[in-house]
C-alpha positions in Angstrom: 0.0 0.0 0.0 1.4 3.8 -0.3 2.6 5.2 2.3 0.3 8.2 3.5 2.0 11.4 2.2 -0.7 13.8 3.8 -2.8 13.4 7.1 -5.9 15.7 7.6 -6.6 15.3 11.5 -9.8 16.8 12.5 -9.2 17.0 16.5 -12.7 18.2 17.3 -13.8 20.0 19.8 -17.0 18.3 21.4 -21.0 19.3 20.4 -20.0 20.7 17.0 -21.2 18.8 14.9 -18.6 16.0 14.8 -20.9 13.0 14.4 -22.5 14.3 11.2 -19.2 15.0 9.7 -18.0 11.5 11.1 -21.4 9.7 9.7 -21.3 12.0 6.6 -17.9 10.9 5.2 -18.1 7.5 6.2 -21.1 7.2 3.7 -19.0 9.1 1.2 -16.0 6.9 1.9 -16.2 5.3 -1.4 -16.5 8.3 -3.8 -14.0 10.3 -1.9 -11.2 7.1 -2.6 -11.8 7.7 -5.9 -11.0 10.9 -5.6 -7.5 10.1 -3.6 -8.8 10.6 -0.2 -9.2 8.1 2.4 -11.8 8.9 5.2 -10.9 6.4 8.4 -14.0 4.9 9.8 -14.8 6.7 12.9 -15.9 4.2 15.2 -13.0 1.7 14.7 -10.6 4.5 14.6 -11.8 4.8 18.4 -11.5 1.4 19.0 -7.5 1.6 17.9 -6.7 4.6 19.7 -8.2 4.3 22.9 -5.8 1.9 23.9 -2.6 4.6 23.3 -5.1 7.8 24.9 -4.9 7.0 28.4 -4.0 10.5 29.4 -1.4 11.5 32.2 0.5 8.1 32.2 3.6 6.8 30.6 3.8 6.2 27.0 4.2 2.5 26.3 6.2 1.5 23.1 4.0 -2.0 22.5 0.5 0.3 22.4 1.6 2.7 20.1 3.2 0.5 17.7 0.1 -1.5 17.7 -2.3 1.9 17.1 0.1 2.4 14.2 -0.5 -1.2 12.6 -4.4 -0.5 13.7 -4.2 2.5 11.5 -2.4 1.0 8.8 -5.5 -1.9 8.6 -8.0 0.9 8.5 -6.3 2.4 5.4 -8.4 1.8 1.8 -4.9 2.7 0.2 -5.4 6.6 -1.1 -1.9 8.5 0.2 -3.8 11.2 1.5 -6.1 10.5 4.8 -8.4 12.2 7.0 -9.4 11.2 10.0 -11.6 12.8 12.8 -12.0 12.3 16.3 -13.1 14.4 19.0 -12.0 12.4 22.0 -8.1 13.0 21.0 -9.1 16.5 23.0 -10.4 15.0 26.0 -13.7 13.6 27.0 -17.1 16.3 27.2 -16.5 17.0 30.8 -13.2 18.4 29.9 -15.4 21.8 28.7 -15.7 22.2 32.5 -12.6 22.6 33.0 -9.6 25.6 33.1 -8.3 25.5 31.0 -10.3 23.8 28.6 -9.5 20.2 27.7 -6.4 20.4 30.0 -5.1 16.9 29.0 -4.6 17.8 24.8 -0.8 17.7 25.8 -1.2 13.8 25.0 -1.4 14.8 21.7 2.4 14.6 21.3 2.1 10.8 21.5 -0.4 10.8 18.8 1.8 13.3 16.7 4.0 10.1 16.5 1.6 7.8 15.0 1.4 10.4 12.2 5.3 11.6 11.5 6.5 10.8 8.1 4.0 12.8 6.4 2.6 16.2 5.8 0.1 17.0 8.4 -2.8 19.7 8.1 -4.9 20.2 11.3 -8.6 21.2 12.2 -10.6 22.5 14.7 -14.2 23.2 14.7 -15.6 25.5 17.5 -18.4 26.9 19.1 -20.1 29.8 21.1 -19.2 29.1 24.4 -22.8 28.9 25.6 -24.4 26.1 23.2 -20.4 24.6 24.0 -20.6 24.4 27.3 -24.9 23.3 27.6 -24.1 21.0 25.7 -21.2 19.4 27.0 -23.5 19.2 30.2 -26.0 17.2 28.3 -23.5 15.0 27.3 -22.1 14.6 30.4 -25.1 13.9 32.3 -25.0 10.4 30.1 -21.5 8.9 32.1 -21.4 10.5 35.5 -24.0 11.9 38.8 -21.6 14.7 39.2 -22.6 16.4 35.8 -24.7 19.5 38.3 -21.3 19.9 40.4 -19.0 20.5 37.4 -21.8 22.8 35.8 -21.9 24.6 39.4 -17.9 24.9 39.3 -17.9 26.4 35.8 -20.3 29.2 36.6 -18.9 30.2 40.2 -15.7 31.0 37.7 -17.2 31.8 34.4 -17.0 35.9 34.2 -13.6 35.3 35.7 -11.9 33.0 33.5 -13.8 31.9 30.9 -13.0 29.1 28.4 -11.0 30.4 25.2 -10.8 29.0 21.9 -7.5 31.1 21.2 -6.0 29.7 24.0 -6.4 26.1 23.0 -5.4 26.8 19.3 -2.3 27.8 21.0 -1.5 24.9 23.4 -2.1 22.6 19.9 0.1 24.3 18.2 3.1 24.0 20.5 2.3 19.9 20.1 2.3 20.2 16.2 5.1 22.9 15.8 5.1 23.8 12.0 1.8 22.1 11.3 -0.8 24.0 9.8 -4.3 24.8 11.0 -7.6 25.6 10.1 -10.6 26.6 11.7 -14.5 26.7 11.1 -17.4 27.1 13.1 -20.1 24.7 14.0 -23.0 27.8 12.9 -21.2 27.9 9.9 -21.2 24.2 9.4 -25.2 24.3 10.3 -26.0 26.4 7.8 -23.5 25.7 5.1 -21.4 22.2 5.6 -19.8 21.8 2.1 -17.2 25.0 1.6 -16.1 23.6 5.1 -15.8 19.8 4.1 -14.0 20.5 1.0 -11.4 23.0 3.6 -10.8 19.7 5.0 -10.1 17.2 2.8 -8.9 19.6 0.0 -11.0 18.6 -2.5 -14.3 20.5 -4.5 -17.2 18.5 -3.9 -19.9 19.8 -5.9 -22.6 18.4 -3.0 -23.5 16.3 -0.2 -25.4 13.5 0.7 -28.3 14.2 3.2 -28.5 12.7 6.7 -30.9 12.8 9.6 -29.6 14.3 12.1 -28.3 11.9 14.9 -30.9 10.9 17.6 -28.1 10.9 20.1 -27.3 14.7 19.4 -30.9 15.5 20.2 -31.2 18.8 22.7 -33.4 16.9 26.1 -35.7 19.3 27.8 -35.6 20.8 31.5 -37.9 17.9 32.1 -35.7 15.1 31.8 -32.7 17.1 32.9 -34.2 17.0 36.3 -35.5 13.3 35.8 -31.7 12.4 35.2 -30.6 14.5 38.0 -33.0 12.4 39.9 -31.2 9.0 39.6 -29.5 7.1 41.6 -26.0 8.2 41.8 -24.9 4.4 42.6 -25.9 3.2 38.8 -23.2 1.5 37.1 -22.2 3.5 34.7 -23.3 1.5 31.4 -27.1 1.3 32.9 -26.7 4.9 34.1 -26.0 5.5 30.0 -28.8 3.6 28.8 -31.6 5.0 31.0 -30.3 8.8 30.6 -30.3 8.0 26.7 -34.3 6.4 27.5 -34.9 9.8 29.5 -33.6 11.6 26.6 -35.6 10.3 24.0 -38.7 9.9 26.0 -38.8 13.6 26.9 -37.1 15.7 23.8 -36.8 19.3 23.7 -40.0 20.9 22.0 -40.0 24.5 22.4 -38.6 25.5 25.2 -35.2 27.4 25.3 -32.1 25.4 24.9 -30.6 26.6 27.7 -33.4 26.7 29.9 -32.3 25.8 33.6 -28.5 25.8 32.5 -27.4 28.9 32.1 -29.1 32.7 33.1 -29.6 35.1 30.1 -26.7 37.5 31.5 -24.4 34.4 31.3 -25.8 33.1 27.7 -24.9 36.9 26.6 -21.4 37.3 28.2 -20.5 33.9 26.9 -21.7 34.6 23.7 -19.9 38.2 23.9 -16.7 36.1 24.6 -16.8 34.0 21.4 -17.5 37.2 19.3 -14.2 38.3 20.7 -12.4 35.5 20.0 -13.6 35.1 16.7 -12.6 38.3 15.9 -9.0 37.7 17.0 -9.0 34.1 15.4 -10.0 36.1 11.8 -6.8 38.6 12.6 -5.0 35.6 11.1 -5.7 35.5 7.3 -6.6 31.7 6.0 -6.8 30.9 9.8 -10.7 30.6 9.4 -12.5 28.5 6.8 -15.6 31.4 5.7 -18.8 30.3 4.7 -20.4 32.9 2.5 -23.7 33.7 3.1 -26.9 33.7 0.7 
């Protein structure tokens, strides 16, 4: 098989939009071969890097050598390949913290698995208050504690909130040289193709439609509380499938998607704070993927 002369590592972040993209390519995965681009499946991509992502211990030679044959299986044999996976970032409750996803430093052991070849790197980011909500929804799925880290982030929020500038920063001191690119998940919403071609350097004329993932379905205030309401003592696969029963029994339908998360002074300041960022991220010509409008 060729060796891969290009990578094009989208890293995430969380809650913007990265199982479409993951589901949308892997139905495309065919066509875009033929066009010399080789989409990793998402879900077994998971399956051969958890094993090397266990953050804050010691590297061990044996797993990362076997997440590089993992890869190599995965390949369909175009020399360019794209990959994405938000977890490389951290886990959802990582937006709670400061800074946000503290652990990407692990990234430097992945940057091995992909040396030898040109890399190009992506982000895709968020307002800070659909971000953050979000996150908490997910959360609420794998641990009791989801209301405590959601208290923590507000008692510090006006103070230090999280910053998307910041983290492009940390990631590029793990991928000195490597160039980046950046969208936004509104953009993506409203326009995903100028941004899917951005990342695997192609131009697609058009896109398959999907439905949009049940799992990525906004719950209501209703079965927020319901889920706040379980036992804390669940193991955490049945705590996972009932909150995912909660969810879908009890969908959002009308009422604000932030409702009982996050005041309307915090939604504005938070949304304030991306504006900000944005702006400086755009100081940065080609920094940004731009969606035109209309």
């Amino acid at each position: 098989m060729t060796p891969v002369r290009e990578w094009r590592i989208h890293l995430g972040a969380h809650k913007t939009a990265t199982t479409h993209l993951q589901d949308l390519l892997a139905a495309m995965r065919p066509a875009l071969a033929e066009q010399g681009v080789d989409f990793l499946p998402h879900p077994q991509i998971r399956d051969v890097l958890r094993p090397t992502w266990q953050r804050g211990r010691r590297p061990i030679p044996l797993r990362m050598r076997a997440a590089a044959r993992g890869l190599g299986r995965l390949r369909g044999g175009p020399p360019r390949v794209a990959l994405s996976e938000e977890n490389l970032l951290g886990y959802p409750h990582d937006a709670f913290s400061d800074p946000v996803y503290p652990h990407a430093g692990w990234l430097r052991r992945f940057r091995r698995l992909t040396r030898g070849a040109e890399r190009a790197l992506f982000l895709s980011i968020r307002s800070y208050d659909g971000f953050l909500v979000s996150a908490f929804y997910e959360h609420m799925r794998f641990a009791p504690n989801a209301g405590a880290l959601l208290a923590a982030m507000r008692a510090r929020l006006r103070a230090r909130p999280p910053s998307w500038p910041d983290l492009l920063a940390r990631l590029r001191r793990i991928f000195p040289g490597s160039p980046f690119r950046i969208w936004r998940y509104e953009d993506y919403a409203r326009a995903p193709l100028p941004i899917v071609n951005a990342y695997l350097g192609l131009s697609l004329e058009r896109l398959p439609t999907l439905e949009r993932p049940e799992q990525t379905v906004s719950p209501s205030a209703a079965a927020i509380a319901h889920c706040a309401a379980l036992d804390p003592g669940l193991p955490g696969p049945e705590r996972y499938r009932r909150v995912n029963e909660i969810y879908a029994a009890h969908p959002r339908a009308g009422a604000p998607f932030h409702e009982g998360v996050l005041s309307e002074a915090e939604r504005d300041f938070l949304a304030g704070r991306y504006a900000e960022d944005c702006a400086r991220l755009r100081q940065e010509p080609g920094l940004m993927i731009e969606v035109p409008r209309g």
